[in-house]
NUZA-501943 format. One record per atom (N, C-alpha, C): y, x, z; residue in one letter; atom name; residue number from 1. Coordinates in steps of 0.05 Angstrom, whole numbers, padded with zeros to 5 digits. Layout:
+--------+--------+--------+------+------+------+
:      v :      u :      w : resn : name : resi :
+--------+--------+--------+------+------+------+
:      Y :      X :      Z :    A :   CA :  NUM :
...
+--------+--------+--------+------+------+------+
***
This chain:
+--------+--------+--------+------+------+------+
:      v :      u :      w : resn : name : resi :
+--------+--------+--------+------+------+------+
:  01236 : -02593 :  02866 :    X :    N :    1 :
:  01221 : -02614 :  02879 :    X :   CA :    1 :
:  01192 : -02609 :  02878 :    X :    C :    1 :
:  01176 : -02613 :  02899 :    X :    N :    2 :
:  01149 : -02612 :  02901 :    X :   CA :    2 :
:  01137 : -02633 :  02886 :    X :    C :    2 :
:  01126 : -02627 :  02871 :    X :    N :    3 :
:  01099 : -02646 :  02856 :    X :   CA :    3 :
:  01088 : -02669 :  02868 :    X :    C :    3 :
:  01091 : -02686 :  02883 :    X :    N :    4 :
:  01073 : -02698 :  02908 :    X :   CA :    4 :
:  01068 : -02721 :  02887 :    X :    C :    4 :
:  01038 : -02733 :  02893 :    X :    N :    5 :
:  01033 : -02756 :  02881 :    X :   CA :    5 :
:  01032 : -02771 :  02904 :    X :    C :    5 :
:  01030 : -02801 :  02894 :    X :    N :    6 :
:  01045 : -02822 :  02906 :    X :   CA :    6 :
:  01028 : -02826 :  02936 :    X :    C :    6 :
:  01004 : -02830 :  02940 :    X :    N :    7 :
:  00982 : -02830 :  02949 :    X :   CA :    7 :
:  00981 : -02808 :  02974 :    X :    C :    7 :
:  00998 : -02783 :  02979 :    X :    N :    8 :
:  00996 : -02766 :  02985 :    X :   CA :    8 :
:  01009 : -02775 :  03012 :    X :    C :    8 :
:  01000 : -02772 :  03038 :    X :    N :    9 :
:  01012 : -02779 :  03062 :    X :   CA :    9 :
:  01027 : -02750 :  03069 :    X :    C :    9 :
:  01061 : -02765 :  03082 :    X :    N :   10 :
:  01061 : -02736 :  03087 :    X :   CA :   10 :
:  01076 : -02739 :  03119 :    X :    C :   10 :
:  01073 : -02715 :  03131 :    X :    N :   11 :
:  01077 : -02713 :  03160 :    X :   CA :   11 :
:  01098 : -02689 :  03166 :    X :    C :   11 :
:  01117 : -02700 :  03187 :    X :    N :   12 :
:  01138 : -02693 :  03200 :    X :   CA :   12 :
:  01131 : -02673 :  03231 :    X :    C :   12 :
:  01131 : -02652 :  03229 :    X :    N :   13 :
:  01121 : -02637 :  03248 :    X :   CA :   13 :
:  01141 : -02637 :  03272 :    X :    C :   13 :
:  01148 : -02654 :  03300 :    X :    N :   14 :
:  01165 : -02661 :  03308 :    X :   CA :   14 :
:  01167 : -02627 :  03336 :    X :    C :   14 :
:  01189 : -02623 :  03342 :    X :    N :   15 :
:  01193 : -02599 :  03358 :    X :   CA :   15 :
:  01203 : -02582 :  03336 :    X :    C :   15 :
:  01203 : -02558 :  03342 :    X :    N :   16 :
:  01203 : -02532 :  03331 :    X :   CA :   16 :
:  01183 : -02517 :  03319 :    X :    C :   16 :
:  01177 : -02503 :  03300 :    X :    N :   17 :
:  01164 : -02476 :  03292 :    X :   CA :   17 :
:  01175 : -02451 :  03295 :    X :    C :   17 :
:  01154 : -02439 :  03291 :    X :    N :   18 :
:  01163 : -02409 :  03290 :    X :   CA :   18 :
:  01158 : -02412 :  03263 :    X :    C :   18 :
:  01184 : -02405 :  03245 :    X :    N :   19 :
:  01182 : -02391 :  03219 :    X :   CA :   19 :
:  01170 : -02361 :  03209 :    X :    C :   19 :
:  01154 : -02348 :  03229 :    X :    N :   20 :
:  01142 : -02328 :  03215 :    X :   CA :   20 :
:  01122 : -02333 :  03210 :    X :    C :   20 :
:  01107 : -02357 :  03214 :    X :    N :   21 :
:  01079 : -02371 :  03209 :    X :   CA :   21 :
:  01083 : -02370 :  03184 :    X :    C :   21 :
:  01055 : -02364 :  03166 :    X :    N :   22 :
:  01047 : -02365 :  03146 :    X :   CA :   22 :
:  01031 : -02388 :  03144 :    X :    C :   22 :
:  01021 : -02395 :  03117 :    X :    N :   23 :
:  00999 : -02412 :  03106 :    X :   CA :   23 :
:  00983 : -02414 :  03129 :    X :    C :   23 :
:  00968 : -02398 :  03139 :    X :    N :   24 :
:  00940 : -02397 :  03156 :    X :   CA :   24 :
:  00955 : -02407 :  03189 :    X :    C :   24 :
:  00975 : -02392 :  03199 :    X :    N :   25 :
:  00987 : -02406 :  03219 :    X :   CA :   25 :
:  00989 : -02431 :  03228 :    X :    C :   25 :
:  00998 : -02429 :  03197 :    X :    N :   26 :
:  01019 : -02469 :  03203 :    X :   CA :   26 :
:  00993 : -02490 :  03195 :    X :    C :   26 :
:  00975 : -02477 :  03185 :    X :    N :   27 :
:  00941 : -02497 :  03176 :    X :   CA :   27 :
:  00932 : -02492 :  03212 :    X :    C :   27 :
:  00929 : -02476 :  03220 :    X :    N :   28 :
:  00925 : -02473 :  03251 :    X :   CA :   28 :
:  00933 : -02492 :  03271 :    X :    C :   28 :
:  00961 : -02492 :  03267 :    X :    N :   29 :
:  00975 : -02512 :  03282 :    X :   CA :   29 :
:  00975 : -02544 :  03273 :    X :    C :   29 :
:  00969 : -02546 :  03243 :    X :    N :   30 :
:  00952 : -02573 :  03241 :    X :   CA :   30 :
:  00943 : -02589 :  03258 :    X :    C :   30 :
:  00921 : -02562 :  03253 :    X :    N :   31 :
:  00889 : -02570 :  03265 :    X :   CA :   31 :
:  00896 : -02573 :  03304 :    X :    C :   31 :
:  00904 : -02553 :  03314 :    X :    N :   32 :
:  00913 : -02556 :  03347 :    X :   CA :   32 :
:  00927 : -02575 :  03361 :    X :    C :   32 :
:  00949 : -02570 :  03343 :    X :    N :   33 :
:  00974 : -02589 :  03351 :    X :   CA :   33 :
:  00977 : -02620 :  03343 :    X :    C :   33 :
:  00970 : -02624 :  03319 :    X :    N :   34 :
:  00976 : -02647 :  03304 :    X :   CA :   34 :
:  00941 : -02665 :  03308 :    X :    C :   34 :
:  00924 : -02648 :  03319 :    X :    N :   35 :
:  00894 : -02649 :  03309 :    X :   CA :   35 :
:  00883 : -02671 :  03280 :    X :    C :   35 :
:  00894 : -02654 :  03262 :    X :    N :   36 :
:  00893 : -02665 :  03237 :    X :   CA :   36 :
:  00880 : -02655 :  03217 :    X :    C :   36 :
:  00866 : -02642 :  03200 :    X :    N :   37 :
:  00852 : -02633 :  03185 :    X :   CA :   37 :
:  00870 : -02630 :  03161 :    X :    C :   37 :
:  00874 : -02596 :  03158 :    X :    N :   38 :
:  00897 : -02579 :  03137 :    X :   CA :   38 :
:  00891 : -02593 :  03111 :    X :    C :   38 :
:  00862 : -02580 :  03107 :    X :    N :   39 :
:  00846 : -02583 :  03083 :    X :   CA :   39 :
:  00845 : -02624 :  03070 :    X :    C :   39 :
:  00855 : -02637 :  03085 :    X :    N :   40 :
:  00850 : -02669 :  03072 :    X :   CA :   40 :
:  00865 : -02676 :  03051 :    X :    C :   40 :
:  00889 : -02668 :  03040 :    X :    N :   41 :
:  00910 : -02672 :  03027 :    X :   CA :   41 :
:  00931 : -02683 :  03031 :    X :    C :   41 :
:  00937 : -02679 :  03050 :    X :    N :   42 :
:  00963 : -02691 :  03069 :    X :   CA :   42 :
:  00983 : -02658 :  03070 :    X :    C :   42 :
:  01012 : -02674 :  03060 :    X :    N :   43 :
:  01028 : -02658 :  03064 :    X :   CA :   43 :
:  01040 : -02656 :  03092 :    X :    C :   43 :
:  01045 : -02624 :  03099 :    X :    N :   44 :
:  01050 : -02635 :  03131 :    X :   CA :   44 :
:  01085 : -02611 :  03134 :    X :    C :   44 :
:  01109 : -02627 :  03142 :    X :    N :   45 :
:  01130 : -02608 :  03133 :    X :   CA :   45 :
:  01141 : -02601 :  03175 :    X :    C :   45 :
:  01149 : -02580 :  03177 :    X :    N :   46 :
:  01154 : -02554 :  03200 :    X :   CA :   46 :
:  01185 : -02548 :  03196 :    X :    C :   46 :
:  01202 : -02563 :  03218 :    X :    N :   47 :
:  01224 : -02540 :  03219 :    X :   CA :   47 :
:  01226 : -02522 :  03234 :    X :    C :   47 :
:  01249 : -02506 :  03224 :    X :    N :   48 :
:  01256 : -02485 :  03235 :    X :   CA :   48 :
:  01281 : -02490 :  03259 :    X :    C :   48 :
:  01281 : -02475 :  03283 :    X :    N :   49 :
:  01297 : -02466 :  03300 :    X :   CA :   49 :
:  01331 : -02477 :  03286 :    X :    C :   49 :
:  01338 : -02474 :  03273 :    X :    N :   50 :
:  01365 : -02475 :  03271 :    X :   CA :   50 :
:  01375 : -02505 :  03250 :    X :    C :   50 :
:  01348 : -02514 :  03245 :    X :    N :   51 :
:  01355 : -02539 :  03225 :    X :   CA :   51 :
:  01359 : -02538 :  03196 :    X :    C :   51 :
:  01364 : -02514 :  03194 :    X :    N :   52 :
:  01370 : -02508 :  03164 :    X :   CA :   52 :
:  01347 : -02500 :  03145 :    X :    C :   52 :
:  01315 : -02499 :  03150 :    X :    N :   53 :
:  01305 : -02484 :  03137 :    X :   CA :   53 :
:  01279 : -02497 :  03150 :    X :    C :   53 :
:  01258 : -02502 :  03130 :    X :    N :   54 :
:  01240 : -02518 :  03131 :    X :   CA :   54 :
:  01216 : -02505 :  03113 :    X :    C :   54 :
:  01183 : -02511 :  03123 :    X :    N :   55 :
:  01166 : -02507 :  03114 :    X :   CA :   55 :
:  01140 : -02526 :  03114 :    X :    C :   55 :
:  01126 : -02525 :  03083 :    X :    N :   56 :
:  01113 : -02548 :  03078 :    X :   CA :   56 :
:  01084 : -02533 :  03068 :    X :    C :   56 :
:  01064 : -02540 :  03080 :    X :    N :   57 :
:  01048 : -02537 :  03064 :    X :   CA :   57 :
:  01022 : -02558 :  03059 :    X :    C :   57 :
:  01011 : -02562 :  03040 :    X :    N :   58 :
:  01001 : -02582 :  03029 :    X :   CA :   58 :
:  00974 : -02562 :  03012 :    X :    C :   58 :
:  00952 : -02577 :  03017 :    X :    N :   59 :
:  00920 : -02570 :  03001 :    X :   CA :   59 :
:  00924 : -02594 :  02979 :    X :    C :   59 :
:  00922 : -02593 :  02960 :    X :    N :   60 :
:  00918 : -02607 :  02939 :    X :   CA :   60 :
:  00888 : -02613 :  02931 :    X :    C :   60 :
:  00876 : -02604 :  02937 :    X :    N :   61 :
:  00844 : -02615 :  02927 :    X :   CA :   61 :
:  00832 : -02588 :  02920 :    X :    C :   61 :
:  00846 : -02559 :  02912 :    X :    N :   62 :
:  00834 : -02527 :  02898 :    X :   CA :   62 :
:  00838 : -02519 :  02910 :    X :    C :   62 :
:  00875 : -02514 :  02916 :    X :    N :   63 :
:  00879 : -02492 :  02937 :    X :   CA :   63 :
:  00899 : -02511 :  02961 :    X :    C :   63 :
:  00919 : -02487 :  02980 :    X :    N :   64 :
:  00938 : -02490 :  02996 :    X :   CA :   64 :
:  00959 : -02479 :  02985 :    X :    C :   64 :
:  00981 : -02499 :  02994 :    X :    N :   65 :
:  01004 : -02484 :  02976 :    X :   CA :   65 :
:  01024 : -02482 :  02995 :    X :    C :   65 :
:  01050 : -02459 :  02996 :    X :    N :   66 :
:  01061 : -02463 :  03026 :    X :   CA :   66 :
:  01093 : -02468 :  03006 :    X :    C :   66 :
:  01100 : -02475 :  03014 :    X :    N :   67 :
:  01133 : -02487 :  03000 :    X :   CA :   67 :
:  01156 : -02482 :  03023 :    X :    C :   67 :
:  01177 : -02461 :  03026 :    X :    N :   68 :
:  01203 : -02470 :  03045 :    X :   CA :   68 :
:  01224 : -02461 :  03033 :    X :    C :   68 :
:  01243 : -02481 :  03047 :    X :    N :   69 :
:  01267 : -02488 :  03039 :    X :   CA :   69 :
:  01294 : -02485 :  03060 :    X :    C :   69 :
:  01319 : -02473 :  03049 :    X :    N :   70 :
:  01336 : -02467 :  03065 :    X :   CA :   70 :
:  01354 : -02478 :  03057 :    X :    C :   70 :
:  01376 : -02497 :  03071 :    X :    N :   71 :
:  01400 : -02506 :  03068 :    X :   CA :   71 :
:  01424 : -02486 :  03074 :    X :    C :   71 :
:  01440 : -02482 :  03048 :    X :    N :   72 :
:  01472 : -02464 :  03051 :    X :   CA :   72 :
:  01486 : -02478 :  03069 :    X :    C :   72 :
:  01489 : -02502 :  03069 :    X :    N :   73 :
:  01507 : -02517 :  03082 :    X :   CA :   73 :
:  01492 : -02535 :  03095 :    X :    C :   73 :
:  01505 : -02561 :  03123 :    X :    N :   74 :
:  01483 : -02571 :  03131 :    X :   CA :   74 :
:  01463 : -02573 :  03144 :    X :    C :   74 :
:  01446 : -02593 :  03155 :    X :    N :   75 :
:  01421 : -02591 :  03162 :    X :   CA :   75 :
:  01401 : -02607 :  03156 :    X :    C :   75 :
:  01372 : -02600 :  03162 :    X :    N :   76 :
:  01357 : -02621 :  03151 :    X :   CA :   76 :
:  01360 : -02645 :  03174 :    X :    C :   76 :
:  01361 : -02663 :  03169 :    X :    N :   77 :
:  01363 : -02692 :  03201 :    X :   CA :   77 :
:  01333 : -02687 :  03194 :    X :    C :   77 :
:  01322 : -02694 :  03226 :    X :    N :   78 :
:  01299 : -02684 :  03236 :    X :   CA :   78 :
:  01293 : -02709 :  03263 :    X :    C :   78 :
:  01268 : -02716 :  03258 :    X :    N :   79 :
:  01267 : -02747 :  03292 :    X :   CA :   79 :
:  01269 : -02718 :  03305 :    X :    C :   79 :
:  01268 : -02742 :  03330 :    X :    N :   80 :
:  01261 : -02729 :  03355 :    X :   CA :   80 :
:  01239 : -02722 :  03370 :    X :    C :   80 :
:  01238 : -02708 :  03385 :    X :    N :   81 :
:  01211 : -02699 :  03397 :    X :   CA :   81 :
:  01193 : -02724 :  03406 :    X :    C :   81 :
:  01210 : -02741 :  03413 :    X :    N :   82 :
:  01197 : -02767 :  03438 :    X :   CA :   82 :
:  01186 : -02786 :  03413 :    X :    C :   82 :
:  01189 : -02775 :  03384 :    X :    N :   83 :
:  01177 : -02802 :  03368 :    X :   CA :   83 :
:  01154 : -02780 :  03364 :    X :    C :   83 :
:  01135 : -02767 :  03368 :    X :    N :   84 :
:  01115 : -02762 :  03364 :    X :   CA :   84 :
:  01117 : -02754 :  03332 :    X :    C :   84 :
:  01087 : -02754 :  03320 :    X :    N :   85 :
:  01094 : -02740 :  03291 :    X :   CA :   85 :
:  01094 : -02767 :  03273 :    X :    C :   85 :
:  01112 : -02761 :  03255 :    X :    N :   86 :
:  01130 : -02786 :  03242 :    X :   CA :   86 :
:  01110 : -02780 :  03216 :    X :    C :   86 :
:  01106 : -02798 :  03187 :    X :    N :   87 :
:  01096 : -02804 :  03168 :    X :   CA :   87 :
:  01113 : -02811 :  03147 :    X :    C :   87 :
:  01125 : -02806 :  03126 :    X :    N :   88 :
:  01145 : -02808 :  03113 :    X :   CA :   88 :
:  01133 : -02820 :  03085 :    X :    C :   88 :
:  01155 : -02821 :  03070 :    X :    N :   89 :
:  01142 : -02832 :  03031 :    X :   CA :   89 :
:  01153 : -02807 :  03018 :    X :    C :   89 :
:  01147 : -02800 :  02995 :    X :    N :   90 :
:  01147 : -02779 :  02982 :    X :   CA :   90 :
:  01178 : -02782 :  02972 :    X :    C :   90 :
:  01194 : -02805 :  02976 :    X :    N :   91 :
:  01221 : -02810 :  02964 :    X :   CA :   91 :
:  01242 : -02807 :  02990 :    X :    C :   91 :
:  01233 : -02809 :  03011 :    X :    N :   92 :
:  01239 : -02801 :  03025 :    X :   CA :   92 :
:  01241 : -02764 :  03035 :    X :    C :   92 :
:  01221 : -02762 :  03027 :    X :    N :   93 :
:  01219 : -02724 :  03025 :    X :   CA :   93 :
:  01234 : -02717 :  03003 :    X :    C :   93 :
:  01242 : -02733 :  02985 :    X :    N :   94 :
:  01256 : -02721 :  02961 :    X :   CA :   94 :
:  01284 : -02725 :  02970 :    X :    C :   94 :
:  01294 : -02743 :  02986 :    X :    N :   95 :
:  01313 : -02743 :  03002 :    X :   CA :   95 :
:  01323 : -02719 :  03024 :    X :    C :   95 :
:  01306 : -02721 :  03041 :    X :    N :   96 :
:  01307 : -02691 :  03058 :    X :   CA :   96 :
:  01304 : -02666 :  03042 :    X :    C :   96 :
:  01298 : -02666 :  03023 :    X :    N :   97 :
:  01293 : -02642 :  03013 :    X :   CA :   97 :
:  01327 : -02632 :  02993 :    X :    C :   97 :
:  01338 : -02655 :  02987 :    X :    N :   98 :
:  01362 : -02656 :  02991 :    X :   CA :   98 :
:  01388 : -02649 :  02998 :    X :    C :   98 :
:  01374 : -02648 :  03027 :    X :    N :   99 :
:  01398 : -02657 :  03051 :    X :   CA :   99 :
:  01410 : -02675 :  03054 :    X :    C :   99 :
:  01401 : -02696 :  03045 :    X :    N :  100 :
:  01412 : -02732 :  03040 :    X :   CA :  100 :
:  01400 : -02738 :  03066 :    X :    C :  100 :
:  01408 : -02759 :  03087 :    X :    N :  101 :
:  01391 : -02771 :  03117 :    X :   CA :  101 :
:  01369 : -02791 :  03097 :    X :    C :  101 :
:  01344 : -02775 :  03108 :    X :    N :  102 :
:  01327 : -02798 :  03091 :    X :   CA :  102 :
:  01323 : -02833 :  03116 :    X :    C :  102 :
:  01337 : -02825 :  03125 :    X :    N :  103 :
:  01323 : -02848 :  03148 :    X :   CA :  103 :
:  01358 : -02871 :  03132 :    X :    C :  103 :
:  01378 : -02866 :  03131 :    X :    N :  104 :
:  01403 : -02879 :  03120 :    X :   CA :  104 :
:  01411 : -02856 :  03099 :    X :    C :  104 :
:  01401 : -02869 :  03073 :    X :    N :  105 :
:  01415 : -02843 :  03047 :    X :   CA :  105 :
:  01434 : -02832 :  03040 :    X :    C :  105 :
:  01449 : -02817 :  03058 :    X :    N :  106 :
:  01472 : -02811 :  03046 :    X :   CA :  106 :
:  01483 : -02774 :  03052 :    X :    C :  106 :
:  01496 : -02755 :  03031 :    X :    N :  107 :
:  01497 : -02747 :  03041 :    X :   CA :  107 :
:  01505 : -02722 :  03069 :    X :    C :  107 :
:  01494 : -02702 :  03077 :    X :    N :  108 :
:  01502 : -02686 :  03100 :    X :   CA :  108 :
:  01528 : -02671 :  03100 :    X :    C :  108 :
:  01524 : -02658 :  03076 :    X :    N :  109 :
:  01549 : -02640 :  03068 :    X :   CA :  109 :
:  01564 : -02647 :  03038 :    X :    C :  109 :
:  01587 : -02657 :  03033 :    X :    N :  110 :
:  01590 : -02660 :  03009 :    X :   CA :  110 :
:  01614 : -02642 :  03010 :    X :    C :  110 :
:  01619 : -02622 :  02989 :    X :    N :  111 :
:  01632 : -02606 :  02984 :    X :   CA :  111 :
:  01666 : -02618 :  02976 :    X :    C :  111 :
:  01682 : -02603 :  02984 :    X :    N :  112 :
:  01718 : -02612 :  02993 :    X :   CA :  112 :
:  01727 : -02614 :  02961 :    X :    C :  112 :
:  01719 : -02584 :  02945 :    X :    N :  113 :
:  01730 : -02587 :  02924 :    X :   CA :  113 :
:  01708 : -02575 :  02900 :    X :    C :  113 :
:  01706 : -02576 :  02872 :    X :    N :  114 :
:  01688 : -02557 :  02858 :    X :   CA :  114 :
:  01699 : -02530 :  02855 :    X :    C :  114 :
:  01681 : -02509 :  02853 :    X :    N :  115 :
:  01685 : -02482 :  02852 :    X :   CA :  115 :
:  01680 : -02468 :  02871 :    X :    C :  115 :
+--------+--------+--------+------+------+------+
***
């Protein structure tokens, strides 16, 4: 789980990414796309093409930190394009991060048997 303090707004990058974007990319597309300023302290999270695999990056106040994540099973639930970019709670990201539906908590893939 990411460190996020409470205070920390965080943002739903609605569409697609290209997952070969790095740190400097996806701060790029912030700034273009979202016209939001990388550097404020707002976490801002990017999926990927297939649903399964997600990227976050967040300035903390020193540096930029880039964080992604891939689901074995599953997908991340993701709005839709037509809601523009969405704003979430950090308990809610701890949900998606998951794979739990943070919008109704429950979860995506629950495994048939252990082992």
């Amino acid at each position: 789980m990411i460190p996020v303090p409470s205070q920390v707004r965080i943002w739903l990058a609605v569409g697609r990414t290209d997952m070969r974007r790095g740190m400097q990319g996806l701060a790029l597309q912030v700034q273009e796309t979202l016209g939001r300023d990388p550097h404020a302290g707002d976490l801002y999270v990017f999926p990927g093409r297939n649903g399964n695999l997600i990227k976050t990056i967040w300035h903390d106040g020193l540096s930029m930190s880039l964080y992604a994540k891939r689901l074995e099973k599953g997908r991340f639930l993701w709005p839709s394009p037509a809601d523009g970019t969405v704003s979430i709670s950090p308990a809610q990201l701890a949900y998606m991060l998951d794979g739990i539906d943070w919008r109704n908590p429950r979860h995506t893939f629950r495994p048939r048997r252990a082992g």
